[in-house]
ZAMI-18813 format. One record per residue (C-alpha): y, x, z; residue in one letter; residue number from 0. Coordinates in steps of 0.02 Angstrom, whole numbers. Example, Ala and Ser with C-alpha at 12.3 -4.5 7.8 and 13.67 -1.06 7.14 Angstrom:
<torkes>
torke v -225; u 615; w 390; rest a; nr 0
torke v -53; u 684; w 357; rest s; nr 1
</torkes>
This chain:
<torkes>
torke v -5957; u 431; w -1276; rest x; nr 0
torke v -5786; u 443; w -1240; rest x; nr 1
torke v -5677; u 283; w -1250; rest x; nr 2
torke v -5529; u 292; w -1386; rest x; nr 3
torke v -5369; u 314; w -1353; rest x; nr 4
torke v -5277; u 153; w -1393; rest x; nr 5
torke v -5146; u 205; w -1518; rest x; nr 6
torke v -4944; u 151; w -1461; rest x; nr 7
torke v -4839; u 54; w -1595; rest x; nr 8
torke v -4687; u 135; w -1549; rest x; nr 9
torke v -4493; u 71; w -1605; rest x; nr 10
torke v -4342; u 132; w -1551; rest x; nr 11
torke v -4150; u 83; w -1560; rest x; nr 12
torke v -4058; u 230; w -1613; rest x; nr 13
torke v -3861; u 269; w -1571; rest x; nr 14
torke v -3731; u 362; w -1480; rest x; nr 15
torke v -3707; u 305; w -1338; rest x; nr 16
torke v -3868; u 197; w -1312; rest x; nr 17
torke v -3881; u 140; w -1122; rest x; nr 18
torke v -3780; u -12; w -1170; rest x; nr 19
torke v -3899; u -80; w -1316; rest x; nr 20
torke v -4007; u -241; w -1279; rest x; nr 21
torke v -4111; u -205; w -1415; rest x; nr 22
torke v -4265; u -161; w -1308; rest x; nr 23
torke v -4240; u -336; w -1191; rest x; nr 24
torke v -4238; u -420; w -1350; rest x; nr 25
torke v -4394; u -337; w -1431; rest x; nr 26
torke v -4521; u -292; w -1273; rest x; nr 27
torke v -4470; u -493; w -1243; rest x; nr 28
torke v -4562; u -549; w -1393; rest x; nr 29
torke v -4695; u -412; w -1387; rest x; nr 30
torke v -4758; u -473; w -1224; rest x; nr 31
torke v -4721; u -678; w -1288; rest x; nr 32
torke v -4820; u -647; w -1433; rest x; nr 33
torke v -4978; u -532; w -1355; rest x; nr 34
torke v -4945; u -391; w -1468; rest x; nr 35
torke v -5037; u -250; w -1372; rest x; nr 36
torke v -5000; u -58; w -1359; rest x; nr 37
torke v -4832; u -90; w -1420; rest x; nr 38
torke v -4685; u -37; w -1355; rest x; nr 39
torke v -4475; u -18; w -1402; rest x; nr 40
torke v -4352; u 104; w -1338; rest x; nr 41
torke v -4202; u 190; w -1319; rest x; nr 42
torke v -4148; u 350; w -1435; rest x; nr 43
torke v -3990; u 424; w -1385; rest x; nr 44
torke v -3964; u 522; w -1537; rest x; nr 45
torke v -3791; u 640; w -1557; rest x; nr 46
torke v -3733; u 635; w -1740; rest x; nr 47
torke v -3789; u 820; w -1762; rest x; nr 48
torke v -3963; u 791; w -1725; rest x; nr 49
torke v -3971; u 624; w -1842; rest x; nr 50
torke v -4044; u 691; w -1993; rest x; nr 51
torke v -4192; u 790; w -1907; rest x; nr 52
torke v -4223; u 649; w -1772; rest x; nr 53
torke v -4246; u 528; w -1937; rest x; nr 54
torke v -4358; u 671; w -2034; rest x; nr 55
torke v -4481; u 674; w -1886; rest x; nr 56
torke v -4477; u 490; w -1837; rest x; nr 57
torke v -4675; u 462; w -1893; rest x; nr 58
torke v -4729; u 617; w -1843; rest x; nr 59
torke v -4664; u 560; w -1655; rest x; nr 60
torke v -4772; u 417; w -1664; rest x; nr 61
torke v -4648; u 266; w -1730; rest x; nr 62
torke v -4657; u 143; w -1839; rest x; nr 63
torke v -4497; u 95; w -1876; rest x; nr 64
torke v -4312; u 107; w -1788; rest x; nr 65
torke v -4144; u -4; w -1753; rest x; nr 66
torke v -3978; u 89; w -1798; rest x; nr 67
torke v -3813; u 71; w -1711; rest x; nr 68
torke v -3665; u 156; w -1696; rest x; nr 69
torke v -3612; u 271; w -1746; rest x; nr 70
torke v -3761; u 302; w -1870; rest x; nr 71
torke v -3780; u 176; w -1995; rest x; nr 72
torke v -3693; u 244; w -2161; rest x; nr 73
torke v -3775; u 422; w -2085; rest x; nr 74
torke v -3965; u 351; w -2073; rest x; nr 75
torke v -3918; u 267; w -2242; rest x; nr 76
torke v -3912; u 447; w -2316; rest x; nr 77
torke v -4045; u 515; w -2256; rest x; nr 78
torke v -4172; u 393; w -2334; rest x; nr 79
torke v -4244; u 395; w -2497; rest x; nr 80
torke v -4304; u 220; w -2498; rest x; nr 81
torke v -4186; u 63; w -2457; rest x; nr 82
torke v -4198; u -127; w -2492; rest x; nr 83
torke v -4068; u -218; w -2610; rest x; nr 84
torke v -3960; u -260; w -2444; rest x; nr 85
torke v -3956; u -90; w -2388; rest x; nr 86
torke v -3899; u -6; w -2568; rest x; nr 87
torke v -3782; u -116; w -2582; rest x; nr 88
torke v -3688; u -90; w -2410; rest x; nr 89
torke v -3741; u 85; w -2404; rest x; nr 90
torke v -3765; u 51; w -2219; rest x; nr 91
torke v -3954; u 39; w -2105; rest x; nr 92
torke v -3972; u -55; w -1971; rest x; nr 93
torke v -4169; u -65; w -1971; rest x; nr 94
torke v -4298; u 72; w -2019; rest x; nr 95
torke v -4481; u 8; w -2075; rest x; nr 96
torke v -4613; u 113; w -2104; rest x; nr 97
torke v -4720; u 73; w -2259; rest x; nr 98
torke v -4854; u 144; w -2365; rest x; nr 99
torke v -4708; u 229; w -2479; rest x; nr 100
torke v -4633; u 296; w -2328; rest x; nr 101
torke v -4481; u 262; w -2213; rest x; nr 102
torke v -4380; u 104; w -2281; rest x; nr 103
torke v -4211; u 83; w -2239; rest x; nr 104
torke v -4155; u -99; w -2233; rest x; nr 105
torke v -3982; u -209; w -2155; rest x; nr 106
torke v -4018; u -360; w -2064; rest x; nr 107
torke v -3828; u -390; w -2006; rest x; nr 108
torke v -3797; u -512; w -2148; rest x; nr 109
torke v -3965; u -601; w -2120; rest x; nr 110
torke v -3918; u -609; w -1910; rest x; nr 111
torke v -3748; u -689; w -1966; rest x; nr 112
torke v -3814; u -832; w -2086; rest x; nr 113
torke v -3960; u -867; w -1967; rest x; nr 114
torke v -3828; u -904; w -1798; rest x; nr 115
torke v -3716; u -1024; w -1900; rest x; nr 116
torke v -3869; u -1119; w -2006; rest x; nr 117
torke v -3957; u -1127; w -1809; rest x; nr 118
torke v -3804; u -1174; w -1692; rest x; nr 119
torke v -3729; u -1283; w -1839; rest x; nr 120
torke v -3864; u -1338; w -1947; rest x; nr 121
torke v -3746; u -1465; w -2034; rest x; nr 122
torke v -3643; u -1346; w -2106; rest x; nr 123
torke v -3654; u -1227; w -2294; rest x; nr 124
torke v -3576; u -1107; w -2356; rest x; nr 125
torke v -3548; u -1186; w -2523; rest x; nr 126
torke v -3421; u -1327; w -2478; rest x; nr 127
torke v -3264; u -1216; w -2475; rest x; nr 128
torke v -3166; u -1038; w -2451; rest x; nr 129
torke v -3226; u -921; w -2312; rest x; nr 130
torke v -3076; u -827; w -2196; rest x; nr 131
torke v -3135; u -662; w -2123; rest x; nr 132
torke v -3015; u -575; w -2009; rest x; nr 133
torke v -3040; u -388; w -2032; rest x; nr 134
torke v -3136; u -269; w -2174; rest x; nr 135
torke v -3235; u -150; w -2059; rest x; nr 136
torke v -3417; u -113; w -2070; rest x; nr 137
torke v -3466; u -283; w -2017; rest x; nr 138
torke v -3369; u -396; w -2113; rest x; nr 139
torke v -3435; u -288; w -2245; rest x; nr 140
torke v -3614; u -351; w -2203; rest x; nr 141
torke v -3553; u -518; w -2168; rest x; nr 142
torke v -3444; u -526; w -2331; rest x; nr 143
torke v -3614; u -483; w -2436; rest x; nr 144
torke v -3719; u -623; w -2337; rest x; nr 145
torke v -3558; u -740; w -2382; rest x; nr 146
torke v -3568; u -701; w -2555; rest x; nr 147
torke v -3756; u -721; w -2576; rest x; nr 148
torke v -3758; u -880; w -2483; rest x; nr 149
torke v -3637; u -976; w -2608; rest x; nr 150
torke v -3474; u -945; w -2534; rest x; nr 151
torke v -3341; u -1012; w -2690; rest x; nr 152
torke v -3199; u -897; w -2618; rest x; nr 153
torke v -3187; u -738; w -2476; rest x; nr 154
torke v -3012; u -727; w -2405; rest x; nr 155
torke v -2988; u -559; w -2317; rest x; nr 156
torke v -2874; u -546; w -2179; rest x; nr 157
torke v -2819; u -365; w -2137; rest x; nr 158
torke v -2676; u -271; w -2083; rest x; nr 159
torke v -2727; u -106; w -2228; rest x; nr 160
torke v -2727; u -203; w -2395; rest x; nr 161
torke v -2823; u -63; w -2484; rest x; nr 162
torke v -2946; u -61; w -2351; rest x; nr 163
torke v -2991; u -244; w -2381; rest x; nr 164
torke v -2979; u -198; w -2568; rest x; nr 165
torke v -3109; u -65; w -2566; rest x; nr 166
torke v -3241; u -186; w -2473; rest x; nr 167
torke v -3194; u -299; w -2609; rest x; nr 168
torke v -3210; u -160; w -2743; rest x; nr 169
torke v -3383; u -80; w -2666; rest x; nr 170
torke v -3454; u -243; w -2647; rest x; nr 171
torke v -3454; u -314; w -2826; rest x; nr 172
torke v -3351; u -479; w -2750; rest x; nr 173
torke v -3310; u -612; w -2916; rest x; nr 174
torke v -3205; u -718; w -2804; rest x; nr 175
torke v -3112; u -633; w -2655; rest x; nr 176
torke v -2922; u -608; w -2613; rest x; nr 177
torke v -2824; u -510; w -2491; rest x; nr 178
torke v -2712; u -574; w -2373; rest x; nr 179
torke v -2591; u -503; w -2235; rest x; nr 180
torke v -2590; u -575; w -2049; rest x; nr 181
torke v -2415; u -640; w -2089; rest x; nr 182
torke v -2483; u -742; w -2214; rest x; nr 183
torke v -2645; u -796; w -2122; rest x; nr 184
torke v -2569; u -970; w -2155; rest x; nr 185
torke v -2590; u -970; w -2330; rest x; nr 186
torke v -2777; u -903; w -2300; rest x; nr 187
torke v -2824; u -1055; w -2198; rest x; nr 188
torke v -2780; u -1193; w -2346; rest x; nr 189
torke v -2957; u -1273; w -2357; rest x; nr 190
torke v -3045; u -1147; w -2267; rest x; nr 191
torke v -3235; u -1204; w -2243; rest x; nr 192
torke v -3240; u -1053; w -2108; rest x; nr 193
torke v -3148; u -937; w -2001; rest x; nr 194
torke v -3256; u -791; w -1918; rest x; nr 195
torke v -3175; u -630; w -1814; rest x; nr 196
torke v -3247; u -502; w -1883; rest x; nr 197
torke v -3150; u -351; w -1781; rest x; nr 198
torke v -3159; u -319; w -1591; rest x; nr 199
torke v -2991; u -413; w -1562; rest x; nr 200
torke v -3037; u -547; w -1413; rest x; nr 201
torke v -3183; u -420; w -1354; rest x; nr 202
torke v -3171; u -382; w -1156; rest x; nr 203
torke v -3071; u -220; w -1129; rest x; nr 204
torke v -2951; u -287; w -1303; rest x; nr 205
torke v -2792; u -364; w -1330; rest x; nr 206
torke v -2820; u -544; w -1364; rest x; nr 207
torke v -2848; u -619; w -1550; rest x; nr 208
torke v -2691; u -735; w -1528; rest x; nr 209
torke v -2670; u -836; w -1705; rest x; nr 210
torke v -2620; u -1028; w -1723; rest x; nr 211
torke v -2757; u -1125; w -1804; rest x; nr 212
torke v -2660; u -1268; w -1828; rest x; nr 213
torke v -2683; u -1253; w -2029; rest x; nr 214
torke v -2856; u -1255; w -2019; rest x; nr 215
torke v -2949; u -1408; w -2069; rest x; nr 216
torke v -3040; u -1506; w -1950; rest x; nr 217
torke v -3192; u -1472; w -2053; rest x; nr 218
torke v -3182; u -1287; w -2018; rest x; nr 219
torke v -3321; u -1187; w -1929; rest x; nr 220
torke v -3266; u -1053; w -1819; rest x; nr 221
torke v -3369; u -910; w -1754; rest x; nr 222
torke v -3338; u -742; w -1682; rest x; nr 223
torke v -3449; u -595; w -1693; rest x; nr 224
torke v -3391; u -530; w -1508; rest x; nr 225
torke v -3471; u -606; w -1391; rest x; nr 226
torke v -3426; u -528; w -1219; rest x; nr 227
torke v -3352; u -614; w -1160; rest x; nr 228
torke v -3473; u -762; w -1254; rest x; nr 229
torke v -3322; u -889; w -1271; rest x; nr 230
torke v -3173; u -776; w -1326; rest x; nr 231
torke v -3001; u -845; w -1348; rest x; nr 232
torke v -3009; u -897; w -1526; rest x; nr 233
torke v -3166; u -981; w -1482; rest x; nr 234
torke v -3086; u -1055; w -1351; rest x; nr 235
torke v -2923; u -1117; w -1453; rest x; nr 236
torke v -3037; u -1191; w -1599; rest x; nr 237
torke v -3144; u -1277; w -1456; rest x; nr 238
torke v -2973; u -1368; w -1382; rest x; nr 239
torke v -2934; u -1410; w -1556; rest x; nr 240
torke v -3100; u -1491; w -1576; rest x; nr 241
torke v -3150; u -1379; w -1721; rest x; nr 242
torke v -3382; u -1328; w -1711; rest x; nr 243
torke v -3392; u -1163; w -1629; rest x; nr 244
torke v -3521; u -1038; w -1629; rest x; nr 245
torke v -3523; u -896; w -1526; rest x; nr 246
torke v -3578; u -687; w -1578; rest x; nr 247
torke v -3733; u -697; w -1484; rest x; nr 248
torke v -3850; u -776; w -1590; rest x; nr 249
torke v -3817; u -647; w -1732; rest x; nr 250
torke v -3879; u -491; w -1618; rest x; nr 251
torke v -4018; u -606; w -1593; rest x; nr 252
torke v -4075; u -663; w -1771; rest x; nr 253
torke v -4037; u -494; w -1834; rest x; nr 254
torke v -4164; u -446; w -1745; rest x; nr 255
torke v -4318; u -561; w -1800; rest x; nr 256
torke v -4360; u -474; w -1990; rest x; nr 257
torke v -4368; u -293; w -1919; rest x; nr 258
torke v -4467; u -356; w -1774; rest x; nr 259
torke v -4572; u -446; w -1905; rest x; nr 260
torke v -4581; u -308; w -2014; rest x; nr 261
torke v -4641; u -174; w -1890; rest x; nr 262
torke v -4786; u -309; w -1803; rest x; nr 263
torke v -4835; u -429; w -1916; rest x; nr 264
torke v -4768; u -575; w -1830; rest x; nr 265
torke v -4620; u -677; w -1838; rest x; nr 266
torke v -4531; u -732; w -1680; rest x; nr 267
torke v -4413; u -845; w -1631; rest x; nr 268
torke v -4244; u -859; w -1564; rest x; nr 269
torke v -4265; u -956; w -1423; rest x; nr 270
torke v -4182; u -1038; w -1268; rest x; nr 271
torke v -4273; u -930; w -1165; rest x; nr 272
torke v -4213; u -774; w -1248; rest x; nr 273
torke v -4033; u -831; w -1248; rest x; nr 274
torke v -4050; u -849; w -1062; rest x; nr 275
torke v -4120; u -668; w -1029; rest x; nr 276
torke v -3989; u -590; w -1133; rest x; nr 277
torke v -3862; u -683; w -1042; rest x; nr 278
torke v -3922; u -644; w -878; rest x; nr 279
torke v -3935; u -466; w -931; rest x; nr 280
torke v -3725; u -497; w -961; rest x; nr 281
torke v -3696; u -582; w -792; rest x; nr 282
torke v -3663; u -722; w -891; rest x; nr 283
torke v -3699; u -882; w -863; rest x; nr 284
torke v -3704; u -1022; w -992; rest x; nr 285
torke v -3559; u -1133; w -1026; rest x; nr 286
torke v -3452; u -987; w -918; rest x; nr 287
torke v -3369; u -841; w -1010; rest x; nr 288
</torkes>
């Protein structure tokens, strides 16, 4: 009697480039943590022409379920049929699930963001006052939803195109958002319960994000979603003016926990161990940027 093949869970993280993605340190980390066996995750450099057909024959290549990153989100978003409530409403996938229906597109980018600042500053809620983003691409569109759903009272874009910032507001369904311009960022800081980056200014390789937080509150939590290097410059400045902190790491990482839970059956955890991998993966050590 021959013995059966043992049948591979496959995932994959999906984008163009891909070398750069720390999806599958993040993922094969908790598959071999949590004992799942004959499961693996990967790397799919797709090229924006081959999208659609890589998505169509997805199952019949063996996998369960995918990540999405650049430049493919919006893209994999039309190719599904199926998507969760997040997903519809940012017309954007970061996570693919395979179900009894069929492929599932979902976004997790909101979810990543919330879980970082309720686990690095547990004190904190979105509830107690305004929330500042700086910048109206893609992810302060994911991070404006997650705002919004959390309890946020007020969104106060920041963003050098008004009617860019007004069509997030406009797609979005916000009740309680207003535009501002970086010259008046000052007016957009008046009892701010949070500042977060939300654009690539302060990344390495980019000019510096160079604003004075002076009219911040001292109740303010600030948090960046770069994080290379892991302390960037407005971190940095709210940190000398003694404001809480939280770095962009922890969202890649909780971002990550439903889709892993989704494809496996088990939850993991964000951990101090997985921090430390990641971070060794950047050269970086912690409490040096």
């Amino acid at each position: 009697m021959k013995d059966k093949i043992p049948v591979i869970a496959k995932v994959c993280v999906m984008g163009w480039p891909i070398a750069h993605s720390r999806s599958p340190l993040i993922h094969n980390f908790w598959i071999r943590q949590l004992g799942i066996k004959n499961a693996i995750y990967e790397r799919l450099a797709v090229p924006p022409e081959e999208l659609q057909e890589t998505v169509k024959s997805l199952v019949d290549w063996g996998f369960i379920g995918a990540n999405v990153t650049v430049p493919h989100k919006e893209a994999v978003f039309a190719c599904l049929m199926r998507h969760d409530a997040i997903a519809r409403r940012l017309k954007a996938v970061n996570t693919i699930v395979l179900t009894e229906a069929g492929l599932e597109g979902r976004n997790t980018d909101g979810y990543g963001f919330m879980a970082n600042l309720f686990h690095a500053a547990p004190n904190w809620k979105a509830n107690r006052g305004p929330a500042v983003m700086l910048g109206a691409g893609g992810a302060a569109r994911a991070i404006a939803t997650a705002l919004d759903d959390a309890g946020a009272p007020e969104i106060r874009i920041v963003n050098r195109t008004h009617s860019r910032a007004e069509t997030l507001i406009r797609d979005l369904g916000l009740k309680n958002a207003a535009v501002f311009s970086w010259e008046q960022i000052d007016r957009a800081f008046v009892n701010a319960n949070l500042l977060v980056n939300t654009t690539t200014l302060g990344m390495k390789g980019e000019r510096d994000l160079e604003i004075d937080l002076t009219p911040l509150p001292a109740t303010a939590l600030v948090t960046d979603i770069v994080y290379t290097p892991l302390e960037t410059g407005l971190l940095r400045a709210a940190r000398l003016r003694g404001l809480t902190t939280v770095d962009g790491l922890g969202m890649l990482l909780h971002q990550a926990v439903p889709g892993f839970e989704a494809w496996f059956g088990k939850r993991p955890q964000v951990s101090a161990e997985l921090r430390a991998l990641v971070l060794a993966d950047m050269g970086i050590t912690e409490g040096k940027s």
